[in-house]
N, C-alpha and C positions, 0 to 999 in steps of 0.2 A: 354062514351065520357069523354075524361079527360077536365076540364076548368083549366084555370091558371088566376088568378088573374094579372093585369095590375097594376103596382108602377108606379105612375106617379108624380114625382119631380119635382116642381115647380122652376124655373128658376127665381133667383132676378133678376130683370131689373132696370135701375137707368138712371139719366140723369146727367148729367154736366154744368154748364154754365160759360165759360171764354174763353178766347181769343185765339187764334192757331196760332201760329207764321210758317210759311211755311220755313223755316230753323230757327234748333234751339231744345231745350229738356227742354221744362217750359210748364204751363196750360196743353191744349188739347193733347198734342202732346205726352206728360209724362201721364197723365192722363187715355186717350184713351186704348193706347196699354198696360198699367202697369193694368187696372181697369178689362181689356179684360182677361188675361192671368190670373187674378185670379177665372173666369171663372162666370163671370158676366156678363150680356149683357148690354154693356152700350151706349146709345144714346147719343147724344150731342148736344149745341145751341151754336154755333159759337159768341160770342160778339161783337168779331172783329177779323180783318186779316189783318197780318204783315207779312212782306217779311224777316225780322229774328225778335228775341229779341229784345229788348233794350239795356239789357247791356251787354256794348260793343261793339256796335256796332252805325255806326252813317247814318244817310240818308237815312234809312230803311222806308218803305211805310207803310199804317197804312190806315186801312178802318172799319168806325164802322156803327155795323150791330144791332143797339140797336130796330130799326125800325123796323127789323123782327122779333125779339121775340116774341110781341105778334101773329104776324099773323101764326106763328108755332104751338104756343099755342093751337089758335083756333082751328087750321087744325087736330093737335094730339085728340083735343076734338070729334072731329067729328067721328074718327077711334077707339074711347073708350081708349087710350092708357093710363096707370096706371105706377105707379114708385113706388118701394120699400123704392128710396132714392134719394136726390136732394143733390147736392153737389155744389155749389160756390167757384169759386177761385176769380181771378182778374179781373176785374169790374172796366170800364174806365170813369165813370163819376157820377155826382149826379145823375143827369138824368137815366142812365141806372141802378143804386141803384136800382130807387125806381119802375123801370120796371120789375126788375128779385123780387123785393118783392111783385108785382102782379102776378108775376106767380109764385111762391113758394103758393098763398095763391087762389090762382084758381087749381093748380095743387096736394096739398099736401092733402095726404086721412091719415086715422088713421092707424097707424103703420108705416106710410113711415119715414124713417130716414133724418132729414135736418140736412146740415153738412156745416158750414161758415167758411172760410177760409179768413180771413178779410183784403188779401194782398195788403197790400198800405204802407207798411216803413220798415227799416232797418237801423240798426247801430246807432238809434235815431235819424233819418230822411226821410222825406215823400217822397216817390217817386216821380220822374218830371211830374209836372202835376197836383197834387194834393196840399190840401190845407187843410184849418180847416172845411169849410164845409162839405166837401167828410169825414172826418174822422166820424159828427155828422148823417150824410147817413149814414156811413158804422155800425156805433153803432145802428140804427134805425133799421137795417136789421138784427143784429145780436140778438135782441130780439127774436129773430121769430125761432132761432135755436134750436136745440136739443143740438147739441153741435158748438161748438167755438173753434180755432185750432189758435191762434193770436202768433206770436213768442213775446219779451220781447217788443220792439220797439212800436209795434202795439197793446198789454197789457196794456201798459203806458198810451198811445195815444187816447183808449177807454176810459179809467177809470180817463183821466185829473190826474195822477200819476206821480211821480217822475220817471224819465226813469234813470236805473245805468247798465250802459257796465261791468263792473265787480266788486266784493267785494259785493258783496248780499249773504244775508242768503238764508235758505231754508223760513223762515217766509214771505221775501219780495216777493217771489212768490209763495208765500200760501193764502200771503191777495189781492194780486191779480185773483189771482185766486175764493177766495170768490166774488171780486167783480166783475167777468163776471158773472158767475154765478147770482149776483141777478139782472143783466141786465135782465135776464130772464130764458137761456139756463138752460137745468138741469145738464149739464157737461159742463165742459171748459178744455183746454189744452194748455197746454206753453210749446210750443219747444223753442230751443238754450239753454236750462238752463246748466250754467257751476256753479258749484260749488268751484270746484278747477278747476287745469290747466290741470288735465292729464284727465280728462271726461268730455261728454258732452252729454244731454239727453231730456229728457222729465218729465215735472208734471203734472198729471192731479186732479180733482176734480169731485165729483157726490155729489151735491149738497142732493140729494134724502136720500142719507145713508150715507153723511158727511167724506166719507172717500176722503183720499190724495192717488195717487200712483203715482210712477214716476219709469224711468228703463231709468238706463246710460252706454254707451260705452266710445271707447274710443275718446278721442278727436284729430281729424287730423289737424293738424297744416294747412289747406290749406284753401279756400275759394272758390266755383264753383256755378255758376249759377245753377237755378232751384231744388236745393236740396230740399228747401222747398214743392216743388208742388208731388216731388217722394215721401215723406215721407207722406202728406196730401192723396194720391191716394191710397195706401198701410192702409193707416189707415181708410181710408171712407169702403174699400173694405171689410177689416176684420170685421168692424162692421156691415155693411151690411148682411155678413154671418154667423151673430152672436155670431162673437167672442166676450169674454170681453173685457172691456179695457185695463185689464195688459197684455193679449195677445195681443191684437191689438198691444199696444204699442212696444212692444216687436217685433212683426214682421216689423212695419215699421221701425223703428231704425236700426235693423241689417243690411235689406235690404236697405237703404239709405246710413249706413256703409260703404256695401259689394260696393254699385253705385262708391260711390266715393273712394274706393280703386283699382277699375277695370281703375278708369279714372287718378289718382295720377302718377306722372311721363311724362302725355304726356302734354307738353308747351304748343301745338298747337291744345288742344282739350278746347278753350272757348265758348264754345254754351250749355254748359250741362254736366250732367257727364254720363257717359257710361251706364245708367240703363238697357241694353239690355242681357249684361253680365251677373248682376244678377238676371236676371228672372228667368233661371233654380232653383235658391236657392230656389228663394220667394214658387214657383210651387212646390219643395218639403216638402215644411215647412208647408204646408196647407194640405198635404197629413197625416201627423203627428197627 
């Protein structure tokens, strides 16, 4: 009798918590199917539900669902259900803050990856809605991370920092980047870094072994909602599957790129950029 030994390959599994807009390509909606495709099983806790985005959009419906969190929670408690990784995006009030940091801290086992995405501003100003309390929430939670993914705006914003749209060193987000880091996180990352005018990239920090990386393309002259949350999905994902960070990095960059040049040229495409297009890329690149 022949036996054959059984390879049995553990499946990461990961959760998400932010908002789903029901037309539209930001949070869940980018998340989901970008987190899917890299061949991740990824569950989700809805925050809240919108009939599109925000921006850009005006009269759109908005229902918050910060009330079932917990009762999700409990119910996944009961079924033994475990996560490799908890990933945060947008997060609609103090209140619901300091609900998804009770369940990151009921939910999180050793080894699982927390990943905070601390999206509340842009271009040196807070999102509608938001205020200076929600920013001392959003720092309180961001403690609790492994890593931190803040663009410059919301860098600033943690760290009570001088905020500069452009003419920054590489120094000016190096010492920021120390300073997420002794928030707590053992990594931190700043997307939108432009150095010069013709790239635009990413810097990170590991606070563990002191080193800086950063990896830049090129810079498109254009502006498209939810880039940030494609780039954040792609990067939760590769670390998850235990890429490093210079690759991680490196894969969401391209693939955020590749989104927003599949979407460059159409007027009429404001809800997101095309990330569907580049999903072939991403799916080969992981093959690599």
């Amino acid at each position: 009798m022949v036996h054959t030994q059984e390879v049995c390959i553990m499946d990461k599994k990961v959760v998400t918590l932010q908002d789903i807009s029901c037309f539209g390509k930001c949070s869940l909606t980018v998340a989901l199917p970008v987190i899917s495709a890299m061949g991740i099983s990824c569950s989700i806790i809805p925050t809240a539900v919108l009939s599109t985005h925000t921006g850009g959009f005006t009269g759109y419906t908005f229902r918050d669902l910060t009330e079932d969190i917990q009762k999700i929670s409990d119910h996944w408690k009961t079924c033994g259900i475990t996560f490799d990784g908890i990933y945060t995006g947008y997060l609609g009030s103090c209140h619901q803050v300091d609900v998804v940091s009770d369940f990151i801290a009921q939910n999180r086992r050793e080894g699982a990856l927390v990943f905070i995405d601390p999206a509340m501003a842009d271009n040196g100003v807070l999102y509608s809605g938001f205020d200076n309390a929600f920013v001392d929430s959003m720092r309180e939670l961001c403690r609790e991370a492994d890593i931190v993914v803040p663009n410059i705006t919301e860098a600033s914003m943690l760290l009570n920092a001088e905020y500069k749209q452009s003419g920054y060193d590489e120094e000016y987000i190096r010492g920021m980047l120390r300073g997420l880091c002794a928030l707590g996180p053992r990594r931190a990352l700043i997307t939108g870094v432009s150095l010069d005018s013709a790239h635009q990239g990413v810097m990170a920090y590991d606070s563990v072994d002191g080193e800086f990386r950063s990896y830049y393309s090129e810079n498109i002259p254009d502006s498209f909602h939810g880039t940030g949350d494609v780039f954040a999905a792609v990067l939760f994902g590769a670390l998850v599957l235990g890429k490093d960070i210079a690759a991680a990095m490196k894969l969401a960059v391209d693939f955020t790129v590749a989104s927003i040049k599949a979407t460059v040229g159409d007027s009429g495409h404001r809800y997101g950029v095309k990330f569907e297009k580049a999903l072939p890329g991403l799916m080969r690149s992981l093959e690599n």
